[in-house]
N, C-alpha and C positions, 0 to 999 in steps of 0.2 A: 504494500500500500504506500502512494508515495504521503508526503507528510505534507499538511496543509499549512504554510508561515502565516501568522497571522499578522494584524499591523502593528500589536500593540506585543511587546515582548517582558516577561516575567523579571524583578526583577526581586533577590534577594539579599535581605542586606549582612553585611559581612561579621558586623560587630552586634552587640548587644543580644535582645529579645526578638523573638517573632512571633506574633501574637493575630489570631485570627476571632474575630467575634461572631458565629452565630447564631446568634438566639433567635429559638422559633415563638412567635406571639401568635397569638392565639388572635380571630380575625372574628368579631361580634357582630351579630346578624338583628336584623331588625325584630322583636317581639312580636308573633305571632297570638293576639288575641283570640281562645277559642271560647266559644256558646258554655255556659255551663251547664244548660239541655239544650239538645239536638232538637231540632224540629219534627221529629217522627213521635217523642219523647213526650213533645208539647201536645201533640194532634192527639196522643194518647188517654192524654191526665184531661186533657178538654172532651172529649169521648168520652170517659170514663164521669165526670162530675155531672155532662148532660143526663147520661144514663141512670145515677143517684137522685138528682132531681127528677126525673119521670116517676121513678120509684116513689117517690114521697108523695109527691102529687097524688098516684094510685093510692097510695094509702089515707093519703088525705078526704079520696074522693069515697072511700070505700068506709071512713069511719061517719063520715058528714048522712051516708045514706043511713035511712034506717034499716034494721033488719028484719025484715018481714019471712021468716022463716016460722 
């Protein structure tokens, strides 16, 4: 393989220390706000309080009649 020169050449120094720094940082992303229910979750518990409410009603309508038994 021939060898690629590049333009900028390495250079090391003769005396002292050789010191390379590097630190990997950690890269913070934007906060994602999520639902604390789900909308399936919702349509659920709203289904579910309609259907308690009819229930009361019936029973409301069934105590309000007399009993003619």
């Amino acid at each position: 393989m021939p060898e690629v020169k590049s333009m900028f050449r390495e250079v090391l120094p003769k005396h002292g220390q050789l010191s390379m720094e590097d630190v990997p940082t950690m890269v913070l992303c934007k906060p994602k706000l999520l639902p604390l229910k789900s909308v399936t979750l919702e349509k659920l518990e709203k289904m579910q309080q309609e259907a308690q409410e009819a229930i009361r009603k019936q029973e409301l309508a069934q105590k309000d009649q007399p009993e003619s038994l």
